[in-house]
DSSP file (Angstrom, degrees, kcal/mol; ACC not computed):
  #  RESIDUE AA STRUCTURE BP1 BP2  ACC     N-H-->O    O-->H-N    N-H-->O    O-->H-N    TCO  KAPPA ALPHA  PHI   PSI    X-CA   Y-CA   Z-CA
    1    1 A X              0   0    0      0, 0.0     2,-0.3     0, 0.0    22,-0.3   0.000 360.0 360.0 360.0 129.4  -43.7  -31.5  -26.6
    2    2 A X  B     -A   22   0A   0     20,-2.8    20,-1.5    37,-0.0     2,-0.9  -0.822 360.0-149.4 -82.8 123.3  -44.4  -35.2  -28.0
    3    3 A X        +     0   0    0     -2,-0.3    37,-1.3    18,-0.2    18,-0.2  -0.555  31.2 173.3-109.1  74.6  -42.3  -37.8  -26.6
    4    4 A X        -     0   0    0     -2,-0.9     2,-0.3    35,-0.2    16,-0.2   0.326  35.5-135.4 -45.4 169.5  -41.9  -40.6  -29.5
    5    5 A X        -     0   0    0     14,-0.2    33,-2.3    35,-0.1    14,-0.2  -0.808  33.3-127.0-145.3  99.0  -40.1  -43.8  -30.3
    6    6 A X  B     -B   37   0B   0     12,-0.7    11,-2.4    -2,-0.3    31,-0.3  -0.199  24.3-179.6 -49.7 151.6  -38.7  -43.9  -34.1
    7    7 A X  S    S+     0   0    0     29,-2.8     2,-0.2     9,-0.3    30,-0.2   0.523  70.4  39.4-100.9 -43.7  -39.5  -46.8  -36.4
    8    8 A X  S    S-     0   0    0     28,-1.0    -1,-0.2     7,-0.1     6,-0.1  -0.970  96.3 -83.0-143.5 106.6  -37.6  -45.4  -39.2
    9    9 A X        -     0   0    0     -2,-0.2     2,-0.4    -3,-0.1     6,-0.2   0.214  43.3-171.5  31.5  89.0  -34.1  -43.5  -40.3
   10   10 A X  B  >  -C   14   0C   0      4,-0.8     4,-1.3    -4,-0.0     2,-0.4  -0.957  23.3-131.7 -85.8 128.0  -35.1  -39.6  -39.6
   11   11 A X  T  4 S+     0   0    0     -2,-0.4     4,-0.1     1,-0.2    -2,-0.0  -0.778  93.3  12.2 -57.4 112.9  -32.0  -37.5  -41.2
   12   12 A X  T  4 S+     0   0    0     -2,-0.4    -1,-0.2     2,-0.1     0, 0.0   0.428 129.7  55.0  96.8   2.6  -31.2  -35.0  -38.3
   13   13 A X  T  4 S-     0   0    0     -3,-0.4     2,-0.2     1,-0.3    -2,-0.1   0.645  99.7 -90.3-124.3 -40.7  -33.2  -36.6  -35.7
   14   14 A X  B  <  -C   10   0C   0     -4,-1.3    -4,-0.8    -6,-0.1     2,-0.3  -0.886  32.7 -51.5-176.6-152.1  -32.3  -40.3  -35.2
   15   15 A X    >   -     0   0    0     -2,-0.2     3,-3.8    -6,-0.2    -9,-0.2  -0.896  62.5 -84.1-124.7 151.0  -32.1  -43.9  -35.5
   16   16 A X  T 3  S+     0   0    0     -2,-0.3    -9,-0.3     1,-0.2    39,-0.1  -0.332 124.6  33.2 -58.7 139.2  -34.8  -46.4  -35.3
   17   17 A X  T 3  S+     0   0    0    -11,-2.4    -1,-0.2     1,-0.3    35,-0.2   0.264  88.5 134.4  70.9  -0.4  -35.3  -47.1  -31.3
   18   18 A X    <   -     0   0    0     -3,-3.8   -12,-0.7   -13,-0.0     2,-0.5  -0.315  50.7-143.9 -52.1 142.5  -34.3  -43.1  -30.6
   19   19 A X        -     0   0    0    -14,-0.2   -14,-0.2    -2,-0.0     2,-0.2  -0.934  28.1-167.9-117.9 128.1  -36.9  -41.5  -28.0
   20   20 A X        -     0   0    0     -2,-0.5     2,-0.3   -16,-0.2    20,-0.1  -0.506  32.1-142.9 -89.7 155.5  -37.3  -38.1  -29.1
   21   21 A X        +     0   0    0    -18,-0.2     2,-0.3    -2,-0.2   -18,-0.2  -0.974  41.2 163.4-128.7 125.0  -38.8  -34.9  -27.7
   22   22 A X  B     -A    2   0A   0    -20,-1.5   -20,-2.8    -2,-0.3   -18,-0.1  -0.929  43.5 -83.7-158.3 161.1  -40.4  -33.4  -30.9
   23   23 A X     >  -     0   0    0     -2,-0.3     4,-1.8   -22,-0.3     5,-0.0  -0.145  39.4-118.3 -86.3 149.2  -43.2  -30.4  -31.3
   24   24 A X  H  > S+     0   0    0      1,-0.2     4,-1.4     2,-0.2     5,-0.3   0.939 112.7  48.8 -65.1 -40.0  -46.6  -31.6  -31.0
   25   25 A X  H  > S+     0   0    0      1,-0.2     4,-3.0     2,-0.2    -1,-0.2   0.976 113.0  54.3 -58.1 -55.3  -47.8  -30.5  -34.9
   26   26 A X  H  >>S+     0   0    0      2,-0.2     5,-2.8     3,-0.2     4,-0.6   0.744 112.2  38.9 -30.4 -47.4  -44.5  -32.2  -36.0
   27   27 A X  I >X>S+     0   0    0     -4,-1.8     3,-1.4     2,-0.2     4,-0.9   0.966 119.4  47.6 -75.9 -91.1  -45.4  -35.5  -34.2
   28   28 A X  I 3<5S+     0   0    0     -4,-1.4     5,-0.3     1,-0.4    -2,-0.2   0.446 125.7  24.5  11.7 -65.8  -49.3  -35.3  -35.2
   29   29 A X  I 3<5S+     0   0    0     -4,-3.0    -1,-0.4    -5,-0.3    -2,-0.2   0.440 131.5  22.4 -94.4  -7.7  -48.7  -34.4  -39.0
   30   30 A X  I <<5S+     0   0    0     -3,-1.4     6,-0.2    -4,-0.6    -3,-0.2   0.378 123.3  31.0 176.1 -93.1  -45.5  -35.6  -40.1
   31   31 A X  I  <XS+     0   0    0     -5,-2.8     5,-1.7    -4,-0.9     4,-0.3   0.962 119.5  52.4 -48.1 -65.3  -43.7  -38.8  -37.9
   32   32 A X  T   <S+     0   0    0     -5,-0.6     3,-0.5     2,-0.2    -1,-0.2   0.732 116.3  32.0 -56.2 -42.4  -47.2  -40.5  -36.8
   33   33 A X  T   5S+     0   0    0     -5,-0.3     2,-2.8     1,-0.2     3,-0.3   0.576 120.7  55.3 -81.1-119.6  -49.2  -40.9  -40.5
   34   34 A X  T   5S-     0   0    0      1,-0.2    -2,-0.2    -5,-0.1    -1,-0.2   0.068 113.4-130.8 -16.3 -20.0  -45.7  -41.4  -42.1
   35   35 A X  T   5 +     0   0    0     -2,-2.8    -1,-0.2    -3,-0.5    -3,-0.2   0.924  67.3 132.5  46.4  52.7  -45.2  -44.4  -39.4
   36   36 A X      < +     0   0    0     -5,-1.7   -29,-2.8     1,-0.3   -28,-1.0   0.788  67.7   0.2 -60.8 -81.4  -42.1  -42.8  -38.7
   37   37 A X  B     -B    6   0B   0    -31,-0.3     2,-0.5   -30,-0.2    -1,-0.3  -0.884  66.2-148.7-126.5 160.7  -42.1  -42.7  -35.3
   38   38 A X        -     0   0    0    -33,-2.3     3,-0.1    -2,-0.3   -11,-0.0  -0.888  35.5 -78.4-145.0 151.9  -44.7  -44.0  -32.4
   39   39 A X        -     0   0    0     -2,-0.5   -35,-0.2   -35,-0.1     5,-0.1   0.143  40.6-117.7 -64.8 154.4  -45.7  -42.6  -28.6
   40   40 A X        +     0   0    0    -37,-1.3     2,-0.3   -20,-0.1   -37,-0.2  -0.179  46.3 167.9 -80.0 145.2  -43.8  -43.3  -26.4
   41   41 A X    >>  -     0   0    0     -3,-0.1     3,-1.3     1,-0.1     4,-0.8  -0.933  49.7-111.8-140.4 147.0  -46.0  -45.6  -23.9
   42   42 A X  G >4 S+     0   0    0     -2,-0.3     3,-0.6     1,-0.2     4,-0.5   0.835 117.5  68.5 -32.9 -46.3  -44.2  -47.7  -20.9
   43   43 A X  G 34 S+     0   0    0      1,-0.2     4,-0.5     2,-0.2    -1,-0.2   0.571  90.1  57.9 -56.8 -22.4  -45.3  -50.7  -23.0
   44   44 A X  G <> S+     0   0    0     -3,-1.3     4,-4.4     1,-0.1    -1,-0.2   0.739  77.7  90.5 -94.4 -19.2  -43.0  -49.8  -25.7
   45   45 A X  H <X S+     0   0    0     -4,-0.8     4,-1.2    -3,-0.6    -2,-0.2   0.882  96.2  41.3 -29.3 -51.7  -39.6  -49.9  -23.4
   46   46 A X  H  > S+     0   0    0     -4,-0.5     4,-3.7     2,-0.2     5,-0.4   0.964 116.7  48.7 -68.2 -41.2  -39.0  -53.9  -24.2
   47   47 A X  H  > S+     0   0    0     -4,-0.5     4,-4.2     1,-0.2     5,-0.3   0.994 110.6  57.9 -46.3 -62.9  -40.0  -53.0  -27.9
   48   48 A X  H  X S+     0   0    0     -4,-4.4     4,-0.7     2,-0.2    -1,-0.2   0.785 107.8  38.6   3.8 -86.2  -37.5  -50.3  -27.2
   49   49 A X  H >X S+     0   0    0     -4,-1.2     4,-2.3     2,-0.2     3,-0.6   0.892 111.1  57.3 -70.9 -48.4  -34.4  -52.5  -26.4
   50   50 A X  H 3X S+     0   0    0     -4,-3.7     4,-2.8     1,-0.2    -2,-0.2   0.886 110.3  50.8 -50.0 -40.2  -35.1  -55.4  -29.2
   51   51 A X  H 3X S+     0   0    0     -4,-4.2     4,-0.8    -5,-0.4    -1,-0.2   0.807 112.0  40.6 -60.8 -35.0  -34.9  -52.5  -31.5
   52   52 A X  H <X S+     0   0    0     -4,-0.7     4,-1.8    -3,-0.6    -2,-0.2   0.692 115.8  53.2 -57.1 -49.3  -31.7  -51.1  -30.3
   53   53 A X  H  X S+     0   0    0     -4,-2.3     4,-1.4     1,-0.2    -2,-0.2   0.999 111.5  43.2 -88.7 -65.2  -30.2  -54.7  -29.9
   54   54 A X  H  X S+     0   0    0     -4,-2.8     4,-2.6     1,-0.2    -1,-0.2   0.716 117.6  50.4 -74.7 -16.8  -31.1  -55.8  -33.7
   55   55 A X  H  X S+     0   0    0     -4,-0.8     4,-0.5     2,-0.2    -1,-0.2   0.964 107.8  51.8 -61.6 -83.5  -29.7  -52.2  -34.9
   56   56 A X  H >X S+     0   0    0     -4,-1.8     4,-1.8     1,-0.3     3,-0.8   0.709 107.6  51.0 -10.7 -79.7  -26.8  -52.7  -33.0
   57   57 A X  H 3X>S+     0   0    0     -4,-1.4     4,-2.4     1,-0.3     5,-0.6   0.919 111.9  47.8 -42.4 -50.6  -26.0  -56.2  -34.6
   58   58 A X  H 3<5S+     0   0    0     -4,-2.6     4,-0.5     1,-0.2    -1,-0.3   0.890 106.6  57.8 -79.2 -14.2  -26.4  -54.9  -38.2
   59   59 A X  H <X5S+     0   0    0     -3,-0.8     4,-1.3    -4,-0.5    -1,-0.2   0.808 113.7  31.3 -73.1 -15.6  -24.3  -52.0  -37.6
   60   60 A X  H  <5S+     0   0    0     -4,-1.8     4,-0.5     2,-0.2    -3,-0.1   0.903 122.1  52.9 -86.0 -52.9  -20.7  -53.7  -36.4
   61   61 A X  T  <5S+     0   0    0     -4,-2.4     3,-0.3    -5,-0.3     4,-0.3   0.940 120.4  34.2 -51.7 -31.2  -21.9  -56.6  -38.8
   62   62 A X  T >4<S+     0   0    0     -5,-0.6     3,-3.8    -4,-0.5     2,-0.4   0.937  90.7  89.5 -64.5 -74.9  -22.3  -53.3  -41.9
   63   63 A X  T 3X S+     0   0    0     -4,-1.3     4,-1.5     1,-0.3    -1,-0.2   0.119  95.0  34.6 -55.4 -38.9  -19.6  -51.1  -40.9
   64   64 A X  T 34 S+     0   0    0     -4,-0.5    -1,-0.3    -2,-0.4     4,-0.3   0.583 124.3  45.8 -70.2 -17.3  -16.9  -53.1  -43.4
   65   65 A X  T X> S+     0   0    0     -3,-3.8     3,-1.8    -4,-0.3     4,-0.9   0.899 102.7  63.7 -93.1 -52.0  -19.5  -53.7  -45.8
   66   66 A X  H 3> S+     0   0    0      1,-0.3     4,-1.8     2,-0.2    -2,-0.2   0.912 110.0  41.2 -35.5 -68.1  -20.8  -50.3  -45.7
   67   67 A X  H 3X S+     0   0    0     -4,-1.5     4,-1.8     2,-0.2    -1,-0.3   0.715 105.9  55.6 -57.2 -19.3  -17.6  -49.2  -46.9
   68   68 A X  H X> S+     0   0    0     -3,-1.8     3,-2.9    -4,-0.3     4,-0.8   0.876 111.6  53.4 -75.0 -88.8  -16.7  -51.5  -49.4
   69   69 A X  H 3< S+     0   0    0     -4,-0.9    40,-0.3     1,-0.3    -2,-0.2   0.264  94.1  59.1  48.4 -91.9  -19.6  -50.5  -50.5
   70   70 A X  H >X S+     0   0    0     -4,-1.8     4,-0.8    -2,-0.4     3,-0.7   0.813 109.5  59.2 -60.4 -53.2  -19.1  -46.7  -50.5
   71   71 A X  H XX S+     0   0    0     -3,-2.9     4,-2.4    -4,-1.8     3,-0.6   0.871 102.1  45.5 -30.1 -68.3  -16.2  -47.9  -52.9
   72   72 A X  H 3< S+     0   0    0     -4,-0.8    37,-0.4     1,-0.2    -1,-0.3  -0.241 105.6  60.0 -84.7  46.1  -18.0  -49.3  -55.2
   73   73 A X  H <4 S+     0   0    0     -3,-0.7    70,-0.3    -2,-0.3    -1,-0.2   0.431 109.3  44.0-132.1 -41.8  -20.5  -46.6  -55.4
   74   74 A X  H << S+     0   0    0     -4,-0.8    -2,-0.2    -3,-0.6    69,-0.2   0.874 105.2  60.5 -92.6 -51.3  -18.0  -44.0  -56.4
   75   75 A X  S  < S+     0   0    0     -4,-2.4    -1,-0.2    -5,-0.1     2,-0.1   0.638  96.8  76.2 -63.0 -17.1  -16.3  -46.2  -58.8
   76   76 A X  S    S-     0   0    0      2,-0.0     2,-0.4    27,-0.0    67,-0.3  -0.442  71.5-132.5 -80.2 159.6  -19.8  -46.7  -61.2
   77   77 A X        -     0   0    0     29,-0.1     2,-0.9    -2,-0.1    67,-0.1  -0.952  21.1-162.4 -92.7 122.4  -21.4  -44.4  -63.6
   78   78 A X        -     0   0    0     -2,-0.4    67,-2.5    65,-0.4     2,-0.3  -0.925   3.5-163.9-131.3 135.8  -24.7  -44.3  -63.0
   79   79 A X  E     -d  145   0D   0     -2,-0.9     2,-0.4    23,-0.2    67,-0.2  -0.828   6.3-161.3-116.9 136.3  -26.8  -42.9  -65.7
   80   80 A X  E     -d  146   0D   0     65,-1.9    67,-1.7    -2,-0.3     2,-0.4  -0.960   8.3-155.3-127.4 113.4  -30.4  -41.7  -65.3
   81   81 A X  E     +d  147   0D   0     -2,-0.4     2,-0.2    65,-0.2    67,-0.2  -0.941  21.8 177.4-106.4 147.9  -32.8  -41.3  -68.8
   82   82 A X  E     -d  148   0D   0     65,-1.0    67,-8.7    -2,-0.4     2,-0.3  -0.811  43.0-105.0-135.0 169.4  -35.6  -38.8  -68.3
   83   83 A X        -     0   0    0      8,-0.3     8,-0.9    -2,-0.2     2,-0.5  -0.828  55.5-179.9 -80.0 123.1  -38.2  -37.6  -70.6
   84   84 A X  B     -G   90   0E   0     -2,-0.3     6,-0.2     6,-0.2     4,-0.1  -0.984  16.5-152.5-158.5 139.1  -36.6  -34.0  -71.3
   85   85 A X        -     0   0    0      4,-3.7     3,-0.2    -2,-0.5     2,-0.1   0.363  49.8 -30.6 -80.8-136.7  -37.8  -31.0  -73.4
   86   86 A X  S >  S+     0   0    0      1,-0.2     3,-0.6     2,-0.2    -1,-0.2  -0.505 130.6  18.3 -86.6 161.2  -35.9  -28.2  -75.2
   87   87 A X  T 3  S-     0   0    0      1,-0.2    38,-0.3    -2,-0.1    -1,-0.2   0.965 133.1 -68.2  63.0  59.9  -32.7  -26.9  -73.8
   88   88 A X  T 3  S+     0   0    0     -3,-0.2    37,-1.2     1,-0.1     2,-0.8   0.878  86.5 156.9  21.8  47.1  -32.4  -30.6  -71.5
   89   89 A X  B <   -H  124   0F   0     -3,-0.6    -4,-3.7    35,-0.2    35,-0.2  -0.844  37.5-127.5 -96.0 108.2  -35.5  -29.6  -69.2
   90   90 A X  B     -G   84   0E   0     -2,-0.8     2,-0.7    33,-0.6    -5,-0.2   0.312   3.9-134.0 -10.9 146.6  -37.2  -32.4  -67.5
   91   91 A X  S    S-     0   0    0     -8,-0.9    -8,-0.3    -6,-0.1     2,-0.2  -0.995  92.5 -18.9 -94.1 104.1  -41.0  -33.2  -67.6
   92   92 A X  S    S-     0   0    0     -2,-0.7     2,-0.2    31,-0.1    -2,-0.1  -0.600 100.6 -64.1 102.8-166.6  -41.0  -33.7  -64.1
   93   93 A X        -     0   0    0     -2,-0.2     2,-0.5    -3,-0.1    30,-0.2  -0.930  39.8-104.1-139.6 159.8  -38.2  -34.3  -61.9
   94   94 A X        -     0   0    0     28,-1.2    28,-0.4    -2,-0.2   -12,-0.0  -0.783  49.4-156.2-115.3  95.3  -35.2  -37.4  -61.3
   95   95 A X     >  -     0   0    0     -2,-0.5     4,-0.9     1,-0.1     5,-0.1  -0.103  27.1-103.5 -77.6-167.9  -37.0  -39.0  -58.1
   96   96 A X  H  > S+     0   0    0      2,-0.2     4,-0.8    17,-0.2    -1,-0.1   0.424 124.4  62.4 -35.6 -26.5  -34.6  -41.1  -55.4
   97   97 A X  H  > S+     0   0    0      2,-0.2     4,-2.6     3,-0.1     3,-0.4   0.943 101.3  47.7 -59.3 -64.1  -36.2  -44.2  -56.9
   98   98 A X  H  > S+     0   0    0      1,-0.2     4,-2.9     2,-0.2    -2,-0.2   0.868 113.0  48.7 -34.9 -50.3  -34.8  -43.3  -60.3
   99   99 A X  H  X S+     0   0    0     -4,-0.9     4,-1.6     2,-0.2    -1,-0.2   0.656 112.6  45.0 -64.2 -29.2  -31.7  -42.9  -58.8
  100  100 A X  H  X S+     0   0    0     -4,-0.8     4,-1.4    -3,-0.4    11,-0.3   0.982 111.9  56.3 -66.5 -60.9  -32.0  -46.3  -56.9
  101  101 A X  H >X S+     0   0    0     -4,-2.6     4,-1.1     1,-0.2     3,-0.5   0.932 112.7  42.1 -30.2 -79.9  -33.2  -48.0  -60.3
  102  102 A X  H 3X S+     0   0    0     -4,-2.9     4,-0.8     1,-0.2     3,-0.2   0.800 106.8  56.8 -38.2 -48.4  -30.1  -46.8  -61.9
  103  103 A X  H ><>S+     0   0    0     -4,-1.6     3,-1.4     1,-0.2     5,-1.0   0.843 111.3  47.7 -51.6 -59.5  -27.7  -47.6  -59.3
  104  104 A X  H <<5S+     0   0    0     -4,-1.4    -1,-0.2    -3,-0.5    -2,-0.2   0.607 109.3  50.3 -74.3 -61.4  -28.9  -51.0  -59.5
  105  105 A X  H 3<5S+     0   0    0     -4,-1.1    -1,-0.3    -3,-0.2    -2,-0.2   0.557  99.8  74.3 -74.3 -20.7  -28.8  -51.4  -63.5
  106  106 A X  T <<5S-     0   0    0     -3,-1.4    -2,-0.2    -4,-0.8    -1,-0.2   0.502 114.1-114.1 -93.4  12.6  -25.5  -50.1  -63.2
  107  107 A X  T   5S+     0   0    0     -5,-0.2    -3,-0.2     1,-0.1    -2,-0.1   0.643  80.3 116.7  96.8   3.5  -24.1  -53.1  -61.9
  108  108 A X  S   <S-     0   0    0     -5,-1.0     2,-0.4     1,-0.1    -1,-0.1  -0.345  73.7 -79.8 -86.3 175.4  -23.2  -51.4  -58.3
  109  109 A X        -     0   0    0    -37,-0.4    -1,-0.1   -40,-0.3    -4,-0.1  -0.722  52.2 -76.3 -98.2 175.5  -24.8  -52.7  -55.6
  110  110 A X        +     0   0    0     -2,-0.4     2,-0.4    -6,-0.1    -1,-0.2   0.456  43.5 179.6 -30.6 135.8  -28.1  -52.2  -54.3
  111  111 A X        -     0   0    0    -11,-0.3    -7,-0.1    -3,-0.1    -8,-0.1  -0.929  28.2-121.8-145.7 137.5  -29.3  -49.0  -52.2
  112  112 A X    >>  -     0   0    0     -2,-0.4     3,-0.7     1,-0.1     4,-0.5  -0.243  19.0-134.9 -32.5 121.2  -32.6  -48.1  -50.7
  113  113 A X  T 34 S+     0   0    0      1,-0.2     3,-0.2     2,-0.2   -17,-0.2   0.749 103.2  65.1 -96.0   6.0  -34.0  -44.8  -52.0
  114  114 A X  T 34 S+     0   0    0      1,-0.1    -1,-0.2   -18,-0.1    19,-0.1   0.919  95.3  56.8 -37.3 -54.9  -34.8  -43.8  -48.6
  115  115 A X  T <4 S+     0   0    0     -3,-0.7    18,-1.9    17,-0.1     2,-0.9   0.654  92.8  99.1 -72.8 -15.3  -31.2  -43.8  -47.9
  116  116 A X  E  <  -E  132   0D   0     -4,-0.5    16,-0.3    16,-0.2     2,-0.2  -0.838  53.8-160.8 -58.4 103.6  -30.7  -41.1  -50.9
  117  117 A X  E     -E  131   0D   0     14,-1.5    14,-2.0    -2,-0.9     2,-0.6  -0.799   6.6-166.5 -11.2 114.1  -30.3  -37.6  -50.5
  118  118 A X        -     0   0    0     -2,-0.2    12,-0.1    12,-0.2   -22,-0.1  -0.983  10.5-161.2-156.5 106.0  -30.7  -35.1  -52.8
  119  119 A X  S    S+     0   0    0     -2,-0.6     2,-0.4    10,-0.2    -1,-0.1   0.544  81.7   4.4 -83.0 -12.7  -29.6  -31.7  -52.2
  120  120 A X  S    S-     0   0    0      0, 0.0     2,-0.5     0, 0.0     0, 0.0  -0.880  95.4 -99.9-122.2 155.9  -31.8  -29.4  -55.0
  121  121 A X        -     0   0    0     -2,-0.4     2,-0.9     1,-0.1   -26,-0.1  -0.626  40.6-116.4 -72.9 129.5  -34.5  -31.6  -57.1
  122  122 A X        +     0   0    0     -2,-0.5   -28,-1.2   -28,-0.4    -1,-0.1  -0.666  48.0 159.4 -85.9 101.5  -33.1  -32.4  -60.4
  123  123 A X        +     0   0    0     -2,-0.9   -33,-0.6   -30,-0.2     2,-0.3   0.111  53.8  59.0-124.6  26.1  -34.9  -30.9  -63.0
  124  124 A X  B    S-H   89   0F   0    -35,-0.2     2,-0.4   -40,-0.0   -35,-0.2  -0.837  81.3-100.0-133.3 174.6  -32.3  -30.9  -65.9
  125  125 A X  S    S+     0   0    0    -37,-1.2     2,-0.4    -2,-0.3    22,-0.2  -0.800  77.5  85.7-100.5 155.0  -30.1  -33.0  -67.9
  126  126 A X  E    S- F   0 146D   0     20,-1.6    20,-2.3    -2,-0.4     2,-0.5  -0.985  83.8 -65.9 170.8-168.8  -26.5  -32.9  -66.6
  127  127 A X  E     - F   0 145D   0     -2,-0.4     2,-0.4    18,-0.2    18,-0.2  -0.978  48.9-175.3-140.7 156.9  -24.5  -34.6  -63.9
  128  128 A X  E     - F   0 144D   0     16,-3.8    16,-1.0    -2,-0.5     2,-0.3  -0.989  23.2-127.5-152.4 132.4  -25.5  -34.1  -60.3
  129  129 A X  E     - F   0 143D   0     -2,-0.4     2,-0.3    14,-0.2    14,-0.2  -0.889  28.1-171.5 -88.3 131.1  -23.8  -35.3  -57.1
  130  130 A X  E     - F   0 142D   0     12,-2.1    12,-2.0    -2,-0.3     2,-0.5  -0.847  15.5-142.3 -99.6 156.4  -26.1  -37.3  -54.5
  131  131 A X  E     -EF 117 141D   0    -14,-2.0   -14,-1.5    -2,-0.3     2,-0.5  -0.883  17.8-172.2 -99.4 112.1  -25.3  -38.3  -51.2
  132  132 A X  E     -EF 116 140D   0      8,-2.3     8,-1.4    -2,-0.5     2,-0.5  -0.946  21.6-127.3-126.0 130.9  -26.6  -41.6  -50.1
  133  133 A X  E     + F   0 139D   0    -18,-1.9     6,-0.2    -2,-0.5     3,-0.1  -0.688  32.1 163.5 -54.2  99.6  -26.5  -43.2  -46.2
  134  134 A X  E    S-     0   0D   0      4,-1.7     2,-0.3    -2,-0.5    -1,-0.1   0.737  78.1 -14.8 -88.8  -9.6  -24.9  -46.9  -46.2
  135  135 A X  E >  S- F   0 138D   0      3,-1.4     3,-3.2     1,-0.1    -1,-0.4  -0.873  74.6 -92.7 167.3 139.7  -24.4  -46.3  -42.5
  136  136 A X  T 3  S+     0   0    0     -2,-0.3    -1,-0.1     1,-0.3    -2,-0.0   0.741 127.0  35.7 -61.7 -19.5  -24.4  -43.8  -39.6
  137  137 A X  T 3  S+     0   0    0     -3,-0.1     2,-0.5     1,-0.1    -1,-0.3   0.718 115.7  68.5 -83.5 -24.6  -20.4  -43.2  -39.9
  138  138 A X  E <   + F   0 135D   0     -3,-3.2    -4,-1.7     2,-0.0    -3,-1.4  -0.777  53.9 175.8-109.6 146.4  -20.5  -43.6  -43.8
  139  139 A X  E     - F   0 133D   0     -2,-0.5     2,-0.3    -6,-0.2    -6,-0.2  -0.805  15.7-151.2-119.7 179.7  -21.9  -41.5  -46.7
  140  140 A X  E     - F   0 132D   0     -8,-1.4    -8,-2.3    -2,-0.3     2,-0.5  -0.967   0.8-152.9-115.6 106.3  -21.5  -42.1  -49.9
  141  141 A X  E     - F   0 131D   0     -2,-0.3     2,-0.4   -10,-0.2   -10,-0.2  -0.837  14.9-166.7-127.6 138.9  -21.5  -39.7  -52.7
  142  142 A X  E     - F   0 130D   0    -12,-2.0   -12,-2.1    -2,-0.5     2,-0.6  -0.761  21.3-134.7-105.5 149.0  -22.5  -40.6  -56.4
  143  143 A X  E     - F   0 129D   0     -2,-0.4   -65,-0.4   -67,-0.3   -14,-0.2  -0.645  26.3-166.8 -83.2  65.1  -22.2  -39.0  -59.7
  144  144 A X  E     - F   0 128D   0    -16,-1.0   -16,-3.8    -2,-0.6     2,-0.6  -0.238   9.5-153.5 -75.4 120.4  -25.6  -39.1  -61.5
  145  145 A X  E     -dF  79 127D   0    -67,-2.5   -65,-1.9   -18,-0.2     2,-0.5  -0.922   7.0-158.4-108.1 144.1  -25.8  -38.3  -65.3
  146  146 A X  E     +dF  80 126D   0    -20,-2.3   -20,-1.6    -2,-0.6     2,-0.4  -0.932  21.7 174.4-109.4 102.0  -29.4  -37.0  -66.2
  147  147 A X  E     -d   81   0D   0    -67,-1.7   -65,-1.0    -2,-0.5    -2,-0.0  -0.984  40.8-101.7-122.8 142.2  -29.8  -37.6  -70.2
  148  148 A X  E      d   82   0D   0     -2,-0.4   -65,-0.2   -67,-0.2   -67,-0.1  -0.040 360.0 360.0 -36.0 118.1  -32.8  -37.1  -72.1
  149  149 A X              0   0    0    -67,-8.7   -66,-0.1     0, 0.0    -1,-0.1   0.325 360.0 360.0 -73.4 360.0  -34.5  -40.6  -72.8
């Protein structure tokens, strides 16, 4: 077992300043080239707490925003154009960027496309719910319509 310190937002492992216990292959391939997470050294303990402490600030500072937010997330149409063959099939797939891009153009505000989720890859035209993280107590979920460009 590899004992880490995240960097970055994991879904289903942590928050940035988490020490983790995570499988060595995991660590190795995955967290460490992704600069995800990095090992945990005695030297990183202060690093540790500053990380924790500015966290801390933006979440009580978010937590109202988050939700407003969330509001206003639900209340947009947020419309996606892909390139799309016969019978609305994609060339390709409608990445979290796209989805960010859009969000953005539709007058909502801004969201990271880290923070998207997307539960099957979207490889049609349609409308598809994503879930996007404004903040670890709020989700969001938006209604994406996929039409051929």
């Amino acid at each position: 077992m590899a004992k880490l310190i995240l960097t970055h937002e994991v879904t289903g492992l942590g928050e940035p300043g988490d020490v983790i216990d995570v499988k060595d292959g995991y660590a190795r391939n995955y967290l460490i080239p992704r600069n995800l997470a990095t090992p945990w050294t005695k030297g990183y303990e202060s690093q540790v707490a500053a990380i924790r402490k500015a966290r801390k600030a933006r979440e009580i500072a978010t937590l109202d925003e988050a939700k407003a937010t969330a509001e206003a997330l639900a209340a947009k149409a947020v419309v996606v154009k892909a390139k799309a063959g016969e019978a609305g099939r994609l060339f390709g797939a409608v990445t979290t960027a796209d989805i960010a891009a859009a969000v953005t153009e539709a007058g909502a505000p801004s969201v990271d496309k880290r923070k998207i989720e997307i539960a099957q890859p979207i490889k049609s035209t349609g409308e598809f719910t994503v879930s996007v993280r404004l903040h670890p107590e709020v989700s969001a979920k938006v209604t994406v319509k996929v039409v051929a460009a």
